[in-house]
C-alpha positions as CSV (number, residue, x, y, z in Angstrom):
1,X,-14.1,-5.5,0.3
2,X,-11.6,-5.1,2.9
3,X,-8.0,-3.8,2.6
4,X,-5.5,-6.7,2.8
5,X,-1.9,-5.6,3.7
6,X,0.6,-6.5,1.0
7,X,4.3,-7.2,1.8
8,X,7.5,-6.3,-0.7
9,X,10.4,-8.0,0.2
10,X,13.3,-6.4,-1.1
11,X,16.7,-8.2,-2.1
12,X,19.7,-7.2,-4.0
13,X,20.8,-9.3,-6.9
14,X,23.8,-9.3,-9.9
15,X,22.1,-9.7,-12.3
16,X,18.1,-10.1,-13.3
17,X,19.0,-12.1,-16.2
18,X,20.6,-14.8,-14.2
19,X,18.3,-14.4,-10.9
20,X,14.7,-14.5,-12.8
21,X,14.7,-17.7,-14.0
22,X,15.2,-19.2,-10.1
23,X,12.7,-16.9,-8.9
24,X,10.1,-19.0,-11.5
25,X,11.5,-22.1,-10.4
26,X,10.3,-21.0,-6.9
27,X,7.1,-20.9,-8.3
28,X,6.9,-17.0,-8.3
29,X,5.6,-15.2,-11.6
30,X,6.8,-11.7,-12.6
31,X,4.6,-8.7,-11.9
32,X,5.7,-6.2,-14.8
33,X,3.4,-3.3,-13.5
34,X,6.5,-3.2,-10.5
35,X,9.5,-4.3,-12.7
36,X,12.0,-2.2,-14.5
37,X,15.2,-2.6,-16.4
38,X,17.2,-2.9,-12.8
39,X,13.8,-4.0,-11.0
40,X,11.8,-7.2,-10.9
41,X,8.7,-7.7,-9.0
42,X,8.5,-11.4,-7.9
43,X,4.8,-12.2,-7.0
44,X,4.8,-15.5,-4.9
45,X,0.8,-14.2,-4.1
46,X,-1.3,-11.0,-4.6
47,X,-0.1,-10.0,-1.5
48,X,3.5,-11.5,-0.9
49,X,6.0,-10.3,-3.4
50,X,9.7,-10.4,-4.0
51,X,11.7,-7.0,-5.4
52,X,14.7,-8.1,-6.7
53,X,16.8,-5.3,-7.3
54,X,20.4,-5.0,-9.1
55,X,23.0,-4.0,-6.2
56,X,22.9,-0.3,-7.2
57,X,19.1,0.2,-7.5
58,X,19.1,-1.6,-4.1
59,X,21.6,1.1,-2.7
60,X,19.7,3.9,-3.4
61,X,17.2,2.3,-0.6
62,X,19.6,2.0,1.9
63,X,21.1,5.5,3.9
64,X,24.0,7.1,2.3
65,X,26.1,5.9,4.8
66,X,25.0,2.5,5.1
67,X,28.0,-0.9,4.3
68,X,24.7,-3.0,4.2
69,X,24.5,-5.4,1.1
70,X,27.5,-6.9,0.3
71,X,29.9,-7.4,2.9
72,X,30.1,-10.4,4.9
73,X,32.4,-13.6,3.7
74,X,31.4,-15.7,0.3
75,X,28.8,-18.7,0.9
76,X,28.9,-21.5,-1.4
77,X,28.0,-19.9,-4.3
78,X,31.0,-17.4,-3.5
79,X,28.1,-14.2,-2.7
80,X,28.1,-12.4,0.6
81,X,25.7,-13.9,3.1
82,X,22.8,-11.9,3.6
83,X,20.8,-10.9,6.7
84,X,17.8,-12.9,6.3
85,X,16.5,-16.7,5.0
86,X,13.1,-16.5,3.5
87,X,10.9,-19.3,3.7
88,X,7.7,-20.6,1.4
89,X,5.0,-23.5,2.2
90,X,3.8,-25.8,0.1
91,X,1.2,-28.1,0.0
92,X,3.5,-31.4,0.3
93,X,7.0,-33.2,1.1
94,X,6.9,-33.8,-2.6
95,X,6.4,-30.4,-3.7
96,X,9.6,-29.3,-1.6
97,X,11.5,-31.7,-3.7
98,X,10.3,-30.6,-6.9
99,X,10.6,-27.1,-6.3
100,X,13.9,-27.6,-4.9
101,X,15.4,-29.5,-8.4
102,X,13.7,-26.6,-10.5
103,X,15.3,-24.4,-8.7
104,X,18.7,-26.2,-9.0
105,X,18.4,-26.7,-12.5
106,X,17.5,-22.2,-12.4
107,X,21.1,-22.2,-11.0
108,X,20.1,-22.9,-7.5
109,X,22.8,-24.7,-4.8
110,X,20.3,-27.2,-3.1
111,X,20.5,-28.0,0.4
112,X,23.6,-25.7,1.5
113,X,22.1,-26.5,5.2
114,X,20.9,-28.9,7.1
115,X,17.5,-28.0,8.4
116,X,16.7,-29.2,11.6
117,X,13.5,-31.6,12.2
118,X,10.3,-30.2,12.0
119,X,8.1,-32.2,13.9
120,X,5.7,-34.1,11.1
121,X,6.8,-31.3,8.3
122,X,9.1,-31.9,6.0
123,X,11.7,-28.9,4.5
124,X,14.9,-28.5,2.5
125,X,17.0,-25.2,1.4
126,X,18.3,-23.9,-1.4
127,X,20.6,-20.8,-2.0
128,X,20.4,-18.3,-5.0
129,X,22.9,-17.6,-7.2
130,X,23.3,-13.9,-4.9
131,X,23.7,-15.7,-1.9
132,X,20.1,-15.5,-0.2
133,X,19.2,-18.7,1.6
134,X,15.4,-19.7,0.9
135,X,13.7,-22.6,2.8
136,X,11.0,-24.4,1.0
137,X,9.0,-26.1,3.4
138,X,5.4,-28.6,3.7
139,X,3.9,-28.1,7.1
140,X,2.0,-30.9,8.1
141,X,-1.1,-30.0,9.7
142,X,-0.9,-26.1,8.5
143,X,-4.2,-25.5,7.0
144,X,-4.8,-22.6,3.8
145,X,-4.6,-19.8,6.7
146,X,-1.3,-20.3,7.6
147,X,0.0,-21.2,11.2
C-alpha cells in the first residue's frame, strides 16, 4: 500500500456549535479522533479534511506577532473576509443546487458572488456564517481523478 498525502485545511470559526451543522450540509462528516472542545475535524475524504478551529485555538497557529485572522472589512454575513475561497466538485449541476440550499438552510448566505462561466460546468457559492467563501462546483467532463 502506498502512502497517500493527506491535506488539513485550517479555518478559524465563532463558534463550532453554529459552524458544524454547514460543514454537514457541505456534505462533510466529523472526524472525532482530530476534534476537540475548540477543534472540529471536517472530513470531506480520507484525505481532504477541514480543521475548523475557534478564533483563539486558531491563534495559537499563527506567529506571535501575526494580525492574520480577523481583520479585513465585514462581508455579507458581517465576518471579516478571509484569505482564501475553497472549492468542492460534485458529481452534477443538480448536486450544486442541493448542496447549496442545505447549506443555506445550515446558516449559509447562498450565492454572495457571481461566478463567472465555466465552460460546460456548472458552479454556485455560498458563504459561512465566519465569512469563508466556498464554491461548490460540477465539472463537466472531470472524471473520478480530478482535473
Amino acid at each position: 500500500m502506498s502512502f497517500a498525502p493527506t491535506i488539513f485545511v485550517n479555518i478559524p470559526i465563532t463558534s463550532l456549535e453554529t459552524a458544524l451543522p454547514f460543514y454537514k450540509a457541505l456534505g462533510m462528516t466529523q472526524n472525532m479522533t482530530w476534534s476537540s472542545e475548540d477543534t472540529a475535524c471536517m472530513s470531506l475524504s480520507p484525505v481532504i479534511n477541514i480543521m475548523l478551529m475557534t478564533t483563539p485555538r486558531f491563534r495559537t497557529f499563527l506567529p506571535p506577532t501575526s494580525t492574520s485572522a480577523p481583520s479585513t472589512p465585514p462581508t455579507t454575513t458581517g465576518s471579516p473576509i478571509k484569505a482564501a475561497i475553497f472549492c468542492i466538485t460534485v458529481t452534477s449541476k443538480e448536486a450544486v443546487d442541493r448542496i447549496l440550499d442545505a447549506a443555506e438552510k445550515a446558516g449559509g448566505s447562498k450565492d454572495p458572488t457571481k461566478l463567472p462561466e465555466m465552460g460546460g460546468g456548472y458552479g454556485r457559492s455560498v458563504e459561512d456564517i465566519d465569512g469563508h467563501l466556498w464554491e461548490v462546483a460540477w465539472i463537466g467532463g472531470m472524471g473520478e481523478e480530478g482535473c
